[in-house]
C-alpha positions as CSV (number, residue, x, y, z in Angstrom):
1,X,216.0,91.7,170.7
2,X,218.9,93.0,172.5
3,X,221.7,91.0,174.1
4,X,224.7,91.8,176.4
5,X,227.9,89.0,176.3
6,X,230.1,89.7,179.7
7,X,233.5,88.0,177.9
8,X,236.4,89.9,180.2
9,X,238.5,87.4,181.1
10,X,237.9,85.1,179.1
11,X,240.6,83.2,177.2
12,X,240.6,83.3,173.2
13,X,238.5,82.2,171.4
14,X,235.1,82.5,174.1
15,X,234.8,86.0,173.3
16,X,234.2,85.2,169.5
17,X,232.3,81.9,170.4
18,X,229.9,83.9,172.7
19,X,229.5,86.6,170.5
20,X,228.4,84.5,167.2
21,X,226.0,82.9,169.4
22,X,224.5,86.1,170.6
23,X,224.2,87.4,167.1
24,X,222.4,84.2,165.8
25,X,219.0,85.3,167.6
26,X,219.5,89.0,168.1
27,X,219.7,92.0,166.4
28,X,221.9,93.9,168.6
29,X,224.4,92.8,170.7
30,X,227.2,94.5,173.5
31,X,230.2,92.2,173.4
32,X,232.3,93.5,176.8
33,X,236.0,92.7,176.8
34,X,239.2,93.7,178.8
35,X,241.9,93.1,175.7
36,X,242.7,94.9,172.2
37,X,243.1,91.0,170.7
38,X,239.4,90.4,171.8
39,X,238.3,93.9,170.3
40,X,239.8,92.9,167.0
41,X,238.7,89.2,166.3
42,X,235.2,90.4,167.9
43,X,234.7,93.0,165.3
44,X,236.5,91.2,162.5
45,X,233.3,88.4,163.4
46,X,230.8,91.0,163.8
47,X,231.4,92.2,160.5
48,X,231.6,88.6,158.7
49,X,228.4,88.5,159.5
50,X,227.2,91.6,158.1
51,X,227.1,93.4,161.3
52,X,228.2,97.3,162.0
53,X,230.6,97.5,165.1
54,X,230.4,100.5,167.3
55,X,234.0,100.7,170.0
56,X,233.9,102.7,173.0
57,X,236.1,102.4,176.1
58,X,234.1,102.5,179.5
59,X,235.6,102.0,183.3
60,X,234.2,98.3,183.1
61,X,235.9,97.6,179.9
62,X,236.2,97.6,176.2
63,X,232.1,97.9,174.7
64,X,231.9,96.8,171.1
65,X,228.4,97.7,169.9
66,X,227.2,95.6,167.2
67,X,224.2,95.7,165.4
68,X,223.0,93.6,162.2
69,X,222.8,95.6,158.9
70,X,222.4,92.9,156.3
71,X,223.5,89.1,155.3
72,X,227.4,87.8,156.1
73,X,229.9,88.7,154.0
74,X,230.7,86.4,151.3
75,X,234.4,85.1,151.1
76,X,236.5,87.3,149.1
77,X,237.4,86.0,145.8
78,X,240.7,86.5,144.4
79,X,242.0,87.0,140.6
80,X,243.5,83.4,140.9
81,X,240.8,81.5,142.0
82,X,239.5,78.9,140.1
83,X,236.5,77.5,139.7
84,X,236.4,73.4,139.8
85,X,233.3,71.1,139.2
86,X,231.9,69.3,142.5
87,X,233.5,65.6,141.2
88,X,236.6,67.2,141.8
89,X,236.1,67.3,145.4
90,X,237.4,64.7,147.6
91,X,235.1,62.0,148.1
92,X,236.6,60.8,151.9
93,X,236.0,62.5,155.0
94,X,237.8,65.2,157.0
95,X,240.7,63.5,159.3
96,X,242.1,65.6,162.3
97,X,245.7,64.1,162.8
98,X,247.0,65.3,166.4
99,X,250.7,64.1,166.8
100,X,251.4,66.0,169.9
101,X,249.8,67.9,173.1
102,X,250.9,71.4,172.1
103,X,250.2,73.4,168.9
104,X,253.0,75.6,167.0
105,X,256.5,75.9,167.9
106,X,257.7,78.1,171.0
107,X,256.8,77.6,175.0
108,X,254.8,74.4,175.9
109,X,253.0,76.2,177.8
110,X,251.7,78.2,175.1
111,X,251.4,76.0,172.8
112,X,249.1,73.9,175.3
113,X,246.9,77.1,176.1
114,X,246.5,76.9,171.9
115,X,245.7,73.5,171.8
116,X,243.3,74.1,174.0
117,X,241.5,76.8,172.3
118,X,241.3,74.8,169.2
119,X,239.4,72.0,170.4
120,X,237.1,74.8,171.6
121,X,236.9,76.0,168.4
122,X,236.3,73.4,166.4
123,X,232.7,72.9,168.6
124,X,231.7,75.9,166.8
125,X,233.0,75.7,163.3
126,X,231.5,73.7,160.5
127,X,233.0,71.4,158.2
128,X,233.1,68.9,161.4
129,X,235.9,66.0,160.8
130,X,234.8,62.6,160.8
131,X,237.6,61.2,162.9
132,X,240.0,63.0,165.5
133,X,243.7,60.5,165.1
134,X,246.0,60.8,168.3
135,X,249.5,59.4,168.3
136,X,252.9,60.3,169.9
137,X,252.8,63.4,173.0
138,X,249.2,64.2,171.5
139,X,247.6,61.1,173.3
140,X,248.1,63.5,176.6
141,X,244.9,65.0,175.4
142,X,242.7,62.5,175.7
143,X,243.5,61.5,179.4
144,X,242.4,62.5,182.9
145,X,243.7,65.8,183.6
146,X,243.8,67.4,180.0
147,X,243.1,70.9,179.8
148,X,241.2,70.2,176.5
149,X,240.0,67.0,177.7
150,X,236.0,68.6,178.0
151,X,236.2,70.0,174.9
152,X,237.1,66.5,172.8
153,X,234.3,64.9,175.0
154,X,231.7,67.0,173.5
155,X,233.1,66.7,170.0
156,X,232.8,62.7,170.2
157,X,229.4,63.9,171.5
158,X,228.6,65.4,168.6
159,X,230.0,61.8,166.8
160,X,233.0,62.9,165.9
161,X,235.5,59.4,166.0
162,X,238.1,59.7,168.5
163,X,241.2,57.2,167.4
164,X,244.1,57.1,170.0
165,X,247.3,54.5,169.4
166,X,248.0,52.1,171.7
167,X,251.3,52.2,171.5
168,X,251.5,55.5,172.2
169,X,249.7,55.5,175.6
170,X,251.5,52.9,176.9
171,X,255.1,54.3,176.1
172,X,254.1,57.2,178.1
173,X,251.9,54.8,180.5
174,X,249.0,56.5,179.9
175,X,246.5,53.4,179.2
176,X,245.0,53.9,182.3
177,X,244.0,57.3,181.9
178,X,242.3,57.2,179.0
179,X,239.1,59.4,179.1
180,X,237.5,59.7,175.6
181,X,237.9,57.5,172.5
182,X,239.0,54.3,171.0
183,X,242.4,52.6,171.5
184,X,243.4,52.0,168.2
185,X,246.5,50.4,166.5
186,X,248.8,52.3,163.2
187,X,246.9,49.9,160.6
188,X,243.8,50.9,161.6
189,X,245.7,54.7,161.8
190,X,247.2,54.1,158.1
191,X,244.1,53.1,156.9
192,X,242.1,55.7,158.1
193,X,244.8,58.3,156.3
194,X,244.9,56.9,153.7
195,X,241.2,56.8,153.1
196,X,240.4,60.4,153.4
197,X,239.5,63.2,151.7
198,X,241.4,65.9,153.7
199,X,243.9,65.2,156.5
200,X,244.3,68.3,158.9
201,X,247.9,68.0,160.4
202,X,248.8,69.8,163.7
């Protein structure tokens, strides 16, 4: 089965998203782009998952012909790894904590455009986090108007907990706006911290 992904134009990470999807179902599949970024973190994919990638420049675009050759790569392993029994692994769940609306230092605007490709990522990547924590600028996701607004609605979709503080909203008189999740208070928030097994800080 052959497939064809049209991804020019498209903002980071659809290309990849599409293109893992493709290669699910399909033995062969043309990934079109129209940047060198996309060309890179297509192939670098393509190749995780024990695909060949063919590249060839064409007057509609960038062509990346991929086609599967055998099972994903497995991580690499390192000379300081170490091996640990599975007790050793934390016993809580995964805890996003989002303390603002834009992600890394530099340009807002950037850093928004980021944010939003990250929510969009994490629909597609696997641990999934048992509760999404919002405080300070980072309720701004979660209201009407949010460029990654969609994207957090499908994650609670998927049951992922949405926790937003209450305090927060209202300093920036947001309570209104509120589109996805559960108001919650900094007890609840400490508690929820404090309880789990990994805590991934933006």
């Amino acid at each position: 089965m052959k497939k064809t992904v049209d991804a020019r134009g498209l903002p980071c990470p659809q290309p990849v998203v599409l293109t893992l999807r493709a290669i699910t179902d399909a033995a062969e599949v043309t990934t079109i782009v129209d940047n060198q970024a996309a060309v890179e973190n297509v192939s670098r994919l393509a190749r995780s998952q024990g695909c060949s990638v063919e590249v060839a420049e064409k007057e509609d675009g960038i062509h990346l012909s991929i086609k599967r050759e055998g099972a994903p790569a497995e991580p690499a392993v390192t000379g300081h790894a170490v091996a640990c029994s599975a007790s050793a692994a934390p016993a809580g769940p995964i805890v996003v904590f989002v303390p603002s609306d834009c992600f890394g230092r530099g340009p807002a605007e950037l850093g928004e455009r980021l944010m939003g490709a990250l929510f969009n990522s994490l629909l597609e990547v696997s641990p999934k986090p048992k509760m999404i924590i919002f405080i300070n600028s980072g309720v701004k996701l979660v209201v009407d108007g949010s460029r990654a607004l969609e994207d957090i609605r499908a994650l609670a979709a998927q049951g992922i907990e949405i926790l937003v503080c209450g305090t927060c909203l209202g300093y920036f008189e947001l309570t209104e706006r509120l589109a996805v999740g559960r108001v919650s208070n900094m007890y609840d928030i400490a508690t929820v911290l404090l309880e789990a097994g990994k805590i991934v800080d933006l």
